[in-house]
C-alpha positions in Angstrom: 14.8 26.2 102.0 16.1 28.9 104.0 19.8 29.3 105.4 20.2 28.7 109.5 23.8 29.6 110.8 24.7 26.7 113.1 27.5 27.1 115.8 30.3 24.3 116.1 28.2 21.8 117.9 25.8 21.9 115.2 23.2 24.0 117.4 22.4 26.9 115.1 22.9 30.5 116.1 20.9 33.0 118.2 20.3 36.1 115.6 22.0 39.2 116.5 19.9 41.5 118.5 18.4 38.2 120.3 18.4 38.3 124.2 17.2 35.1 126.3 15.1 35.7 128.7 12.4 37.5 126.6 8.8 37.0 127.3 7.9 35.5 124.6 10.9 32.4 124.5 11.4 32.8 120.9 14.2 33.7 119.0 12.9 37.0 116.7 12.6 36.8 113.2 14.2 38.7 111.0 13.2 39.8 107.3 13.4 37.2 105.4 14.7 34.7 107.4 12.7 31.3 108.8 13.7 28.6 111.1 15.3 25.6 109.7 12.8 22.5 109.8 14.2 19.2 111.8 13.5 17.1 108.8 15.7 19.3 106.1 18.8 19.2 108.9 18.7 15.7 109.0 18.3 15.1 105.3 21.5 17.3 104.8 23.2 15.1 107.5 22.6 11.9 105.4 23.5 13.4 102.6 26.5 14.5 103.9 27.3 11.0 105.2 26.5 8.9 101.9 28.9 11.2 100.5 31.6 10.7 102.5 31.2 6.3 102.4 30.7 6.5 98.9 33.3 5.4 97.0 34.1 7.3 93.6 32.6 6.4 90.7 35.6 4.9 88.5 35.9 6.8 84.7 34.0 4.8 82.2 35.6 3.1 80.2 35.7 3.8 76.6 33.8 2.0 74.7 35.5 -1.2 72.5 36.0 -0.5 69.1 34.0 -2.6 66.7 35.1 -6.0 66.2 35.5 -7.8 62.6 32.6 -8.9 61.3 32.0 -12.5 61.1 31.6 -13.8 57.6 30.0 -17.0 58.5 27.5 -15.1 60.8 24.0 -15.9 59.5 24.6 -18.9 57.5 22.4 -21.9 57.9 23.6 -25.2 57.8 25.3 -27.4 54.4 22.7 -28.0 52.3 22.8 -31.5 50.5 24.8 -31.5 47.1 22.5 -30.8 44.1 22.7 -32.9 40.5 22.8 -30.7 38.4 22.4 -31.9 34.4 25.4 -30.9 32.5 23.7 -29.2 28.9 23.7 -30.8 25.6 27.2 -29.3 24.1 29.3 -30.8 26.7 28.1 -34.1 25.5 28.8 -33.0 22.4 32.6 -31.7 23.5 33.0 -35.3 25.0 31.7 -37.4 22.2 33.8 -35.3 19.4 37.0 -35.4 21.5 36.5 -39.2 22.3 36.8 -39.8 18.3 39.7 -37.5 17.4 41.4 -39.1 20.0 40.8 -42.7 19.2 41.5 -41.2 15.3 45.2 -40.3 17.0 45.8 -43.1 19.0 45.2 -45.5 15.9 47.4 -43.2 13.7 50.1 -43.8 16.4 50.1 -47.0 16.4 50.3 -47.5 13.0 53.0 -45.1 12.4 54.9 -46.4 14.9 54.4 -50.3 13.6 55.4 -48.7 10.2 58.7 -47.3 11.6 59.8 -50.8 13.1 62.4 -52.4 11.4 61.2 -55.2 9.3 62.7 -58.7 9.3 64.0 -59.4 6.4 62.9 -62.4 4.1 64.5 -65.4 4.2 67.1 -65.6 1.0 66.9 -68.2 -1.5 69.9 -69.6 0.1 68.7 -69.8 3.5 65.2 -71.6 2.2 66.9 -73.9 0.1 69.5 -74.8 3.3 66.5 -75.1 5.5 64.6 -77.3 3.5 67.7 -79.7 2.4 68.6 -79.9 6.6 65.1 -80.6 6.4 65.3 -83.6 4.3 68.3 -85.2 6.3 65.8 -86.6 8.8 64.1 -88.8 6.2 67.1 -90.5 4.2 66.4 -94.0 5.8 62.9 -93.2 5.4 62.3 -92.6 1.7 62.9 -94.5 -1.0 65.3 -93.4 -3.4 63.1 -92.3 -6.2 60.9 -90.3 -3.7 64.2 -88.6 -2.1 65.6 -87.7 -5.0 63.0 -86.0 -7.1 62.6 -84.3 -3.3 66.5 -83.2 -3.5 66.1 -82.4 -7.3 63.1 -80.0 -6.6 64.8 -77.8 -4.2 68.1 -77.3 -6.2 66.3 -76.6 -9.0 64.1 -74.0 -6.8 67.1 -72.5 -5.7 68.8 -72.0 -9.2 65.7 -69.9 -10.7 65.2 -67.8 -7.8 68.8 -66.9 -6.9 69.7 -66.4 -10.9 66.4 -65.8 -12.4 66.9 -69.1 -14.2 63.4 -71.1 -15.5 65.3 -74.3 -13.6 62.3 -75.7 -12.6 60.7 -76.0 -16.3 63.4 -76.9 -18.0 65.1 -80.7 -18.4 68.4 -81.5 -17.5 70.1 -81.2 -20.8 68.6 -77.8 -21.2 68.8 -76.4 -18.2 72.6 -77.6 -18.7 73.1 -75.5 -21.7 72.1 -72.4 -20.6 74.5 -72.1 -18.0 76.8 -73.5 -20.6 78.5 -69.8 -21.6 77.4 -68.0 -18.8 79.5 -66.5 -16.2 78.0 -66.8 -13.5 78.4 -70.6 -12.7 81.8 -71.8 -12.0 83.6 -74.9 -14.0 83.4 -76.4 -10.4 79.7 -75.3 -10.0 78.8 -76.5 -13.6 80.5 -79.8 -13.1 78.7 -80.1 -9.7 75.4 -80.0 -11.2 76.1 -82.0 -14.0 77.2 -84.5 -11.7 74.2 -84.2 -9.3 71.4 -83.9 -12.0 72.5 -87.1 -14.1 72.7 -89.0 -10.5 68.6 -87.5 -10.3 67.6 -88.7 -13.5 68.8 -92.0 -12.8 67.0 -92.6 -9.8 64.3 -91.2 -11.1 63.9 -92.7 -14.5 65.7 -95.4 -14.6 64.5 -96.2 -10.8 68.1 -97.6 -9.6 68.1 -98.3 -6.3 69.8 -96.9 -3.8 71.3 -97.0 0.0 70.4 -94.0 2.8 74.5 -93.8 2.2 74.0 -92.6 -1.3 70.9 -90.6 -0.4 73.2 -88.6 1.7 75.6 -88.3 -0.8 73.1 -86.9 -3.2 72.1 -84.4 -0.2 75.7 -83.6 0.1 76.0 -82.8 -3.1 73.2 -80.3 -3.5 74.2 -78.4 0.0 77.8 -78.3 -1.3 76.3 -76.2 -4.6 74.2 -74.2 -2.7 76.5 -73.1 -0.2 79.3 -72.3 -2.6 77.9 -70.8 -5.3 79.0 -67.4 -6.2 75.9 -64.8 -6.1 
C-alpha cells in the first residue's frame, strides 16, 4: 500500500503542482504514487484505536520451579497381608533353643535348691526328748509293763546313738559295765541309770505294778539323764 500525505483534518494532501479547477477534476498522478483506498484508511484507523484501549500485556510470569516429587504418587491401594511360611531351619533354631533352655532352667533350679541351707537333723537328744514328751500323754493310759519297756527303749536308743554304745542289744548288767571305767558317764549319770534300769526290769520282769505317779517318776528319770548328760 502506497503512502497518501493527509492534512490535519485527516483530508489528505493535494500534490504539489496540483491546481483545482482543471478539466479533468482529478488530482494528477505522480510517478509512483496511487491514491489511498477508503478501505485501507479506515483499517489504519481501527488499528490505531484498538491500540490505544488496549491495555498492555503484563510480563509473563516466570515459570514455577519444579516441585518435589511425590513419593506416594502412583501407588495403588494396601494390599492384604500375605502368610508367608517361615523355612525349615527356623523351626529348627526354635526347637534347639527351646531345649537348651529348658536344659538351663532345670540346672538353675537345681543349683539353686542345692545352695539352700539345709535343715539340720534332729539330734539324738532332741528325738529322744520328743518321744519321752511324747509318752507323757499316755501315763494313766498304759499299764506299767507296757510304759516301761516304752521308756526303757528310748533311753536305751539314746545311749547308742549319742555314744556309739550297742545299748539296745545289750542287758542291763552289761550294758552297766561298759560304762563302768569309762569317762564319759558321770558318777551321777552312772548312778541315774542304774537306778532307772533296775526300776525297768522290775516292771518288766517281775511285772510289779505300778501307779501313773510312778510312771511319771520313771519318765522323770530318763528326761533327767537325757538332758544332763555330758556329750
Amino acid at each position: 500500500m502506497g503512502f497518501q500525505p493527509v492534512d490535519g483534518r485527516g483530508a489528505p494532501h493535494a500534490p504539489l503542482g496540483w491546481k483545482p479547477g482543471g478539466h479533468s477534476g482529478r488530482m494528477p498522478e505522480r510517478a509512483g504514487w496511487k491514491p489511498a483506498l477508503p478501505e485501507a484508511d479506515a483499517l489504519q484507523k481501527l488499528t490505531m484505536i484498538l491500540a490505544a484501549i488496549q491495555p498492555a500485556t503484563p510480563p509473563a510470569s516466570a515459570p514455577a520451579p519444579d516441585a518435589a516429587p511425590d513419593p506416594l504418587a502412583g501407588l495403588r491401594g494396601i494390599a492384604p497381608p500375605v502368610d508367608v511360611p517361615w523355612p525349615p531351619w527356623v523351626w529348627w533354631a526354635i526347637g534347639i533353643g527351646s531345649v537348651i533352655a529348658l536344659a538351663l532352667l532345670t540346672w538353675l533350679i537345681v543349683w539353686l535348691a542345692r545352695r539352700r541351707p539345709k535343715t539340720p537333723p534332729p539330734t539324738p537328744r532332741q528325738i529322744a526328748l520328743r518321744e519321752l514328751e511324747e509318752l507323757r500323754a499316755h501315763i494313766r493310759e498304759l499299764d506299767s509293763y507296757a510304759f516301761s519297756v516304752r521308756v526303757s527303749d528310748v533311753l536305751r536308743t539314746y545311749v547308742g546313738a549319742q555314744f556309739s554304745l550297742p545299748a539296745t542289744s545289750q542287758t542291763s548288767p552289761e550294758f552297766l559295765a561298759s560304762i563302768a571305767d569309762s569317762p564319759r558317764f558321770s558318777a551321777v549319770d552312772k548312778q541315774l541309770l542304774a537306778t532307772f534300769l533296775e526300776r525297768c526290769d522290775m516292771l518288766k520282769f517281775a511285772r510289779i505294778e505300778a501307779h501313773a505317779e510312778e510312771n511319771g517318776e520313771l519318765l522323770g528319770a530318763a528326761a533327767a539323764f537325757v538332758q544332763g548328760t555330758r556329750t
